[in-house]
C-alpha positions as CSV (number, residue, x, y, z in Angstrom):
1,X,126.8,-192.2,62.1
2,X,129.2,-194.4,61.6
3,X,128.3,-196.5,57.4
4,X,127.0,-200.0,57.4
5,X,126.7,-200.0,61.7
6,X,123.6,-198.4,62.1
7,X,119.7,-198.6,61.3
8,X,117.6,-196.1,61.6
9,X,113.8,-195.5,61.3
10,X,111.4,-192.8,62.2
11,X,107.6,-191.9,60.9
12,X,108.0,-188.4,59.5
13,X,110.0,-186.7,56.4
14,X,110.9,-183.7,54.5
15,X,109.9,-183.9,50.9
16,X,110.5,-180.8,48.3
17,X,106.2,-180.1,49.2
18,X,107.0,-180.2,52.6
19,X,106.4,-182.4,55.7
20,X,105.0,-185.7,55.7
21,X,104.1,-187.9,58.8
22,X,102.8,-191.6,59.2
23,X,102.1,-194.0,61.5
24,X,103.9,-196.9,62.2
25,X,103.9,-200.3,62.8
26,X,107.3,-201.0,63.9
27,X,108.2,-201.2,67.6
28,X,111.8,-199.9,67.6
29,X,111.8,-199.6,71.6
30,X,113.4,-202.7,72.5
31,X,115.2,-202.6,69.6
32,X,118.9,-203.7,69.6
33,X,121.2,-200.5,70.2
34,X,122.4,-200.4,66.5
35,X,118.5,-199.4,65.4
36,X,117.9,-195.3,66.0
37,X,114.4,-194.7,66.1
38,X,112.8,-191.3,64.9
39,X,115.4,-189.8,63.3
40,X,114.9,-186.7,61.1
41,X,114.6,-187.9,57.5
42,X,114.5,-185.9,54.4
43,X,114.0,-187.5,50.7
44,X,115.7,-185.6,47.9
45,X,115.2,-185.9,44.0
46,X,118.7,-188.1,44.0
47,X,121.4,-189.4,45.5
48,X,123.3,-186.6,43.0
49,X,122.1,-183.7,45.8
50,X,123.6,-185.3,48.8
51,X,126.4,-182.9,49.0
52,X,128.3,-181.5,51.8
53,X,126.6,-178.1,50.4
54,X,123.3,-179.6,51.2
55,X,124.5,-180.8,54.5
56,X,126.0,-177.9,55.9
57,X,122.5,-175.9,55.3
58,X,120.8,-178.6,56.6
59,X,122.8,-180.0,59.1
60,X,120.5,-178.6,62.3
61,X,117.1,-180.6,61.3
62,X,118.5,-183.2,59.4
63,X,119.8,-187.1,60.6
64,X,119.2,-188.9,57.4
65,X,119.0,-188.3,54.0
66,X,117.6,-190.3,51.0
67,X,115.9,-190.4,47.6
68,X,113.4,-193.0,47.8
69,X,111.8,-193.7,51.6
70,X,109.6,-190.5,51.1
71,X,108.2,-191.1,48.0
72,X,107.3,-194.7,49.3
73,X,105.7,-193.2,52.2
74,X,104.0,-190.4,50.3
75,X,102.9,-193.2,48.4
76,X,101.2,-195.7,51.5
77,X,99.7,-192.7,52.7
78,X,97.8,-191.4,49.7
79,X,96.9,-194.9,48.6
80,X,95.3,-195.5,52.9
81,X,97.8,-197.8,53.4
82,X,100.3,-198.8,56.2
83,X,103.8,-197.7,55.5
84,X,107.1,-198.3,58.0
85,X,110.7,-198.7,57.0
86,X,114.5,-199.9,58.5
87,X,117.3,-198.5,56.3
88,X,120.9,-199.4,57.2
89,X,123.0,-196.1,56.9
90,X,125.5,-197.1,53.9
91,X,127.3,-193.3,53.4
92,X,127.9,-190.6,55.3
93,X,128.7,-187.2,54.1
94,X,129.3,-185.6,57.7
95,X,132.9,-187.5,58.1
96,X,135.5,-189.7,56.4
97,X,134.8,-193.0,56.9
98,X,137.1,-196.3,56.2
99,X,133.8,-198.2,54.7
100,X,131.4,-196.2,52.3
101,X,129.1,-197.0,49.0
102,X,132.4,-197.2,47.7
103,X,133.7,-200.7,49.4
104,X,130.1,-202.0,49.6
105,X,131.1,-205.4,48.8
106,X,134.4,-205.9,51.3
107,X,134.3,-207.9,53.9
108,X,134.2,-206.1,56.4
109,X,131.2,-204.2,54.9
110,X,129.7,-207.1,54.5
111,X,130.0,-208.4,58.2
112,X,128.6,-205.2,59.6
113,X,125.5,-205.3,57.1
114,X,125.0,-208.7,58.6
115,X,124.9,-207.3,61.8
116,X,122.4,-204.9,60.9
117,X,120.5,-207.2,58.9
118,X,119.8,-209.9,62.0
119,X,119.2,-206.8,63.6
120,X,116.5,-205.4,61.2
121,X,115.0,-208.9,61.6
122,X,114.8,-208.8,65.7
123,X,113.0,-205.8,65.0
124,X,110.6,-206.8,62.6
125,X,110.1,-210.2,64.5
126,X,109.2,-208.1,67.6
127,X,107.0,-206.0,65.7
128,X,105.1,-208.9,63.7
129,X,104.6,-211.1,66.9
């Protein structure tokens, strides 16, 4: 996965408790090709355990990895309510990449997140209709 190209979304996770699953509202199926739906997601306590340690024993059921979309999801669900989410890929500790975290504000990082954005949009506009 290519940083700051893609956007992915999916309707489960792997929290430190375990699995979580939820339904979702977004239609992703006519989505534009840079959206992946249901990819495997796992939340971890911070950005700090992302390593390429954590990656290489996770590599096989893992697409995705974040500190904060489980939680909020975890959250919806124990509260009853709806919960969906579109997350442009921004880092990528599976290859060396010309455009990371670290040149989030160049422009031609800023050009592809504007891709993704009116793409995120399509999506939702789709999905709300």
């Amino acid at each position: 996965m290519v940083p700051n190209t893609l956007v992915v979304t999916g309707t489960t996770t792997r929290l430190r408790d375990g699995p979580l699953a939820w339904n979702s509202f977004l239609d992703p199926m006519q989505a534009p090709p840079s959206v992946r739906p249901e990819v495997r997601h796992a939340t971890l306590a911070s950005v700090m355990d992302e390593t390429r340690t954590w990656l290489h024993t996770h590599r096989a059921d893992t697409d995705v990895v974040d500190p904060e979309i489980g939680h909020m999801a975890q959250a919806a669900t124990k509260a009853g309510v709806g919960f969906a989410y579109l997350h442009i890929v921004t880092d990528n500790l599976n290859g060396t990449h010309a455009h990371g975290l670290y040149a989030e504000r160049s422009t031609p990082v800023a050009t592809r997140r504007q891709r993704c954005l009116h793409d995120i949009e399509t999506v939702l506009n789709r999905s709300l209709t």
